[in-house]
N, C-alpha and C positions, 0 to 999 in steps of 0.2 A: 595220456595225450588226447582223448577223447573229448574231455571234459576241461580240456585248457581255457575257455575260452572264458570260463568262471569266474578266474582272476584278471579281467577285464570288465569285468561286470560291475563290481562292486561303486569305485568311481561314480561313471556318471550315473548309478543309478540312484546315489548320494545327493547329486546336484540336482536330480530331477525330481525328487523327491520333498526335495525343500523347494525349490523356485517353482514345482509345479501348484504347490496349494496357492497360488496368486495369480493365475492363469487360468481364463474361460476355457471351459471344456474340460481342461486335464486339474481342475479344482476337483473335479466328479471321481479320479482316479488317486490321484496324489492329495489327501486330506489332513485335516489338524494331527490325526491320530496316526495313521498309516503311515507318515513320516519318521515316527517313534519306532515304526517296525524295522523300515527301510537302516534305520538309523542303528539299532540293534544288530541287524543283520550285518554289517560294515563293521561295525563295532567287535563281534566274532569273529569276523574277517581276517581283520588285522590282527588280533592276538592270538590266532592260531598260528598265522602268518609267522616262519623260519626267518622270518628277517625282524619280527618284533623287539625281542631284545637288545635290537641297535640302537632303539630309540631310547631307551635310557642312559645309552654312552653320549649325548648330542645335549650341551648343555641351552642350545634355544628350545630343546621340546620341554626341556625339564625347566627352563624359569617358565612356560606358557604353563605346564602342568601345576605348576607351585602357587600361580595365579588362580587357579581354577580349585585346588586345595582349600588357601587363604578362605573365599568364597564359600568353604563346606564350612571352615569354624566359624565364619559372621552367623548360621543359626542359631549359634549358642547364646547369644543374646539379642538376636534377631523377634520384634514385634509379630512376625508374622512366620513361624521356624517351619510352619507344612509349606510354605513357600520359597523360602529360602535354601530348603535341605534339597525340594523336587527342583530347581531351577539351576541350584550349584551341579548335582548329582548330573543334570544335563550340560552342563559347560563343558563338565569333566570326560564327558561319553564324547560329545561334540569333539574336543579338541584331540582325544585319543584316537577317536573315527578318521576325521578329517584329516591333521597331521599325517597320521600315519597311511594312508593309505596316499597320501602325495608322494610321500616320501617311497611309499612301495614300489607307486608307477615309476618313479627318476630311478629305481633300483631295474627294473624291467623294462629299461627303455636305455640301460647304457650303450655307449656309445650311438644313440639312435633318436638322439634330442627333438627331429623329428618332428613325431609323433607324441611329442613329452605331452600337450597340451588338447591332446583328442578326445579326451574324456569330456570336455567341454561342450564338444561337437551335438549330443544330441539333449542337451540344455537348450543351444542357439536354435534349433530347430525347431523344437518344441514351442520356442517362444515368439520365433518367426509365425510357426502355424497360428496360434494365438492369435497374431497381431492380422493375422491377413484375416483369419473368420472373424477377427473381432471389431473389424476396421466399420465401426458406426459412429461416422459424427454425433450423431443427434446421441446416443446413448453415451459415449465413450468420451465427451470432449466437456470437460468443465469450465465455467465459462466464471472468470473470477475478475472483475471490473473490465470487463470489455475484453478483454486476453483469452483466448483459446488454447488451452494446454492437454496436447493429448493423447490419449490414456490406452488406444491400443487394447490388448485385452486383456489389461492386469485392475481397470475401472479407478487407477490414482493413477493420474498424472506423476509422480515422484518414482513410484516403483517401473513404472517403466522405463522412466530414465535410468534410473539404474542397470534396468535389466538391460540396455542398450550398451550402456558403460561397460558390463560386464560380459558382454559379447565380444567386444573388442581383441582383446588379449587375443584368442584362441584365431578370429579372425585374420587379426594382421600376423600373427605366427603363419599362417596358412598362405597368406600371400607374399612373405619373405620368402618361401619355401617352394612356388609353386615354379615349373618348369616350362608348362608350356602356356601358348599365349593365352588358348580357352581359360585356363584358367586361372593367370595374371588378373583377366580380364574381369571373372567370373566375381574371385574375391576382391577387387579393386572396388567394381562397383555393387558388393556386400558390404565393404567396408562407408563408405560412402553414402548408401542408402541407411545403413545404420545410425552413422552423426548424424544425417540430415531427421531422421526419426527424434534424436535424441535433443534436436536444437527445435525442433515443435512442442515436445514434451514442456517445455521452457523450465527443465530442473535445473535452476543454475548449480545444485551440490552435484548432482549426476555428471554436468556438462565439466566441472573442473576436475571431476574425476575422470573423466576420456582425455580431458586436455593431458593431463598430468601422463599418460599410459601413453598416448601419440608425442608426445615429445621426448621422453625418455625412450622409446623405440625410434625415433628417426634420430637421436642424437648420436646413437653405435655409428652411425653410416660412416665417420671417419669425418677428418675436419672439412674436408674439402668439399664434399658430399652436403656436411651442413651448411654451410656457407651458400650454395646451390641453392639448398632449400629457405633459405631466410630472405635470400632475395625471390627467389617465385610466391613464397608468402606475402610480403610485402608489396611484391607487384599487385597478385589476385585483391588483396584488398584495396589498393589503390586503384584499381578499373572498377571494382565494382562499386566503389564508393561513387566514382564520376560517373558509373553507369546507373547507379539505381540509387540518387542522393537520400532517398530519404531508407536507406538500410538501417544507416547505423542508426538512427533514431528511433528506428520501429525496433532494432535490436535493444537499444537500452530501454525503449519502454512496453516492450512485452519479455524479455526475458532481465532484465536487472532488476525495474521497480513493479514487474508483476501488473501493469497499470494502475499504478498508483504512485503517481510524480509530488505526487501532498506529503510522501510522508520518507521513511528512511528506506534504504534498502535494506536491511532487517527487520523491517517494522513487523513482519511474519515472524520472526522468529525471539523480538526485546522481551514481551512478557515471557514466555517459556523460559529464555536464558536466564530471567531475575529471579523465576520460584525456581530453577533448576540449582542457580548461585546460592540462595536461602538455604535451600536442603542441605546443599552440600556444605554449609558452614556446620551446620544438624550433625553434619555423619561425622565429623570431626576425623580422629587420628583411625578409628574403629571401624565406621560405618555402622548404620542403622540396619544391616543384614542382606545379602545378598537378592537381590529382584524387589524389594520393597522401597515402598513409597511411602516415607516419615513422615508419622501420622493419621496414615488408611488403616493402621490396625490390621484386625483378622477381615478384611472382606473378601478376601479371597477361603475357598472354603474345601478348593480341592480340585482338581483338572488337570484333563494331559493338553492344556495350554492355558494361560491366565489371562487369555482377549479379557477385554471389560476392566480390568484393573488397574490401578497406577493410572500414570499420567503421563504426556509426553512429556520427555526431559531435553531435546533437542541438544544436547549436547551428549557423547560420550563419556567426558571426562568430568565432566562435574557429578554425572551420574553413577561412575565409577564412586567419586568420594562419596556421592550419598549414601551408597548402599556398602560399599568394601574399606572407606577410608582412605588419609593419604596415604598409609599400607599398601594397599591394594592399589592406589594410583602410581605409583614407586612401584612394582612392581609389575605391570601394564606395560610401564615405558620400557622398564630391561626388557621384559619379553617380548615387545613390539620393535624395539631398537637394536635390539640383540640381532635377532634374523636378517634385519635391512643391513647390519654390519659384516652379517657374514656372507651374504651376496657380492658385498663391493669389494671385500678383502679376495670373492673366487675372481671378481672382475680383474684386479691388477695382476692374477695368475695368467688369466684367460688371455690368447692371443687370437685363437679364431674368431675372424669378424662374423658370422652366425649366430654362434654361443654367447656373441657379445650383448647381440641384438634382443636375446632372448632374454638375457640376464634384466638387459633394459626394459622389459615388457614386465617382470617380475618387480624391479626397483617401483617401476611406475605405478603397477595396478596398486604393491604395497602402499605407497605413500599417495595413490591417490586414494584408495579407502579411508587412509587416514585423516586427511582431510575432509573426506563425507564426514570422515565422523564427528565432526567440528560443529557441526550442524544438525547430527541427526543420530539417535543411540542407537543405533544396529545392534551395536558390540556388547551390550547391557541386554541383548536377548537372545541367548542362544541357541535358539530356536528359528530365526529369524534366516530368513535366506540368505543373505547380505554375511551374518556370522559364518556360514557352514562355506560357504565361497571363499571368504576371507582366511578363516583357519586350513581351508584347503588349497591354499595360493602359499601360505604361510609352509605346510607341508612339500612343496613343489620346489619352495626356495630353500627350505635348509636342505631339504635330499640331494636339489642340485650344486649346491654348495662346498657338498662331503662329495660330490662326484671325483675318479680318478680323471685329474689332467693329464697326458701322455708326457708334454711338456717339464709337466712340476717332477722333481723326484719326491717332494714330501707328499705322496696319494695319500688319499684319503679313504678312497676303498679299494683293499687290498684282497685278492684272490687267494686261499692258502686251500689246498688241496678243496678244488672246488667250491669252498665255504668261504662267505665272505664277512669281515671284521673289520673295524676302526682302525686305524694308528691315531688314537686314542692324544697323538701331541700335537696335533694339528686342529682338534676340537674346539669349536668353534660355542 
């Protein structure tokens, strides 16, 4: 009992560990390498962990593992195999870390949904501190055809959106939840100063990803409740439009065309996507080897991270084929598709309007990630904050998923003298 407090630990020191190597100040503490330790250490974690063996009865951890396998044979004819085998070997760590230790918290948080989402907590904090010592225009704000996008103290405009994005979840959980008015109040206007950060940043992939998480969380509200809210949406934009006409214009021309009305609204992103499309005609059914870029050869030479290497690929999924094949993209979509199916299938269990709400924050964050990734390869580095997030959201939702409904007779975690097991026909 002393040393309880251990198996709380692990968690957020996971999230902090990865999101803090892009964060002024806590860059000095959480670094390239030291994440690797952080990472190890969870990694132990979890497979020492009395509840580990569950996770090979749960057939979403086992197609995301199989994914991550796939990844270990592309060495075998992989250009570049010291890169391929260090980058697969870490997908594999990453996904059995993260996974499982979501899934541990949704095991140590039954009945108590709570708190399911507190591990987050001192992420959001850490990156709030960031933003507030790091809040210098003049150094933090990038200035790209007249548009000021900014950067807070991760020094890109992009990852901070993100990181805002990715504050949400944990936040609006906290203020569905909260009881009294201080702190209605508190997280209300968290929540709010966070979008409004996130709509300076002008990341339009960040912003459709909060979008995506705040609408799937206010959709649970129940029909009437939406209805409510469509029309106070519709109103707010309608007064501010009359009140401040030239909104929407400055909106579409600092955050849609970037300031630049000459040209497309992807015009940032056409070249990357046509050598990302090229490659990936390259990587064909096979792929060109797990983390490589067809064609770079051996320049990569050895490191506990590959900065400098490769190229942006701006898309996840062409990048997947480059490197794993339509293989490896086929099996991406089961184990990304799998988990979002096994959430909606707890949804139409699920009767309590809470759990609904939560369920919806999980739907969202999933499918709004997935949409970043349209845009941007997170999921192609497992290394990548964005990845250890993602596979730990992923872990949140299959655990909550396999949770006992009181409701359902068919549980899914069943107590047998103390010990807890599958009904193994309900596996999802």
């Amino acid at each position: 009992m002393k040393y309880q407090f251990i198996k709380y630990l692990p968690a957020p020191l996971l999230l902090l560990g990865f999101t803090g190597v892009q964060l002024k100040y806590f860059d000095l503490i959480f670094t390239l390498n030291s994440r690797w330790l952080i990472l190890l250490f969870v990694f132990v974690f979890v497979v020492i962990n009395k509840n580990f063996k569950i996770l090979f009865y749960l057939k979403s951890f086992l197609f995301s593992i199989l994914y991550a396998i796939w990844a270990i044979i592309t060495t075998i004819w992989s250009e570049n195999q010291l890169l391929s085998m260090m980058k697969s070997i870490s997908l594999l760590l990453v996904i059995i870390a993260s996974v499982g230790i979501g899934i541990i918290i949704v095991k140590n948080n039954v009945n108590n949904n709570k708190s399911l989402l507190d591990s987050m907590i001192p992420m959001v904090i850490m990156f709030a501190i960031s933003t507030i010592f790091g809040f210098d225009l003049t150094s933090n704000s990038l200035i790209s055809e007249k548009v000021s996008m900014f950067q807070g103290g991760t020094g890109d405009s992009n990852t901070f959106g993100f990181y805002c994005a990715m504050s949400l979840p944990v936040l609006l959980w906290k203020l569905e939840n909260s009881i009294k008015n201080k702190e209605r109040y508190f997280f209300s206007a968290a929540n709010i100063l966070v979008f409004l950060l996130l709509i300076k940043s002008n990341c339009r992939t960040a912003i459709v990803f909060a979008v995506v998480i705040i609408l799937f969380f206010y959709y649970w509200n129940g029909k009437a409740n939406n209805l409510v809210l469509l029309y106070k949406g519709i109103l707010i934009v309608l007064i501010v439009s009359l009140l401040v006409p030239d909104f929407t214009e400055n909106a579409i021309y600092n955050i849609i065309y970037k300031g630049n009305t000459n040209g497309s609204i992807t015009e940032s992103r056409d070249t990357v996507w046509q050598e990302s499309y090229n490659q990936a005609i390259s990587g064909g059914f096979f792929g060109g080897g797990y983390g490589v870029t067809i064609g770079e050869g051996n320049d990569f030479t050895g490191a506990l991270s590959s900065y400098g290497y490769g190229r942006e690929k701006g898309n996840a999924q062409l990048g997947i084929i480059e490197e794993t094949g339509l293989i490896g993209l086929v099996l991406y979509f089961i184990s990304t598709f799998w988990v979002i199916i096994g959430v909606q299938k707890r949804l139409k269990k699920c009767i309590d309007a809470k759990e609904k709400k939560l369920l919806g924050i999980i739907i969202g964050t999933l499918l709004g990630l997935f949409l970043s990734s349209l845009t941007e390869a997170w999921y192609n580095a497992p290394g990548s904050p964005e990845s250890v997030y993602y596979w730990f959201i992923v872990g949140i939702a299959i655990g909550i998923s396999k949770q006992d409904i009181s409701t359902d007779t068919n549980s899914n975690y069943i107590n047998t003298n103390n010990r807890s097991v599958i009904n193994h026909s309900v596996l999802v």
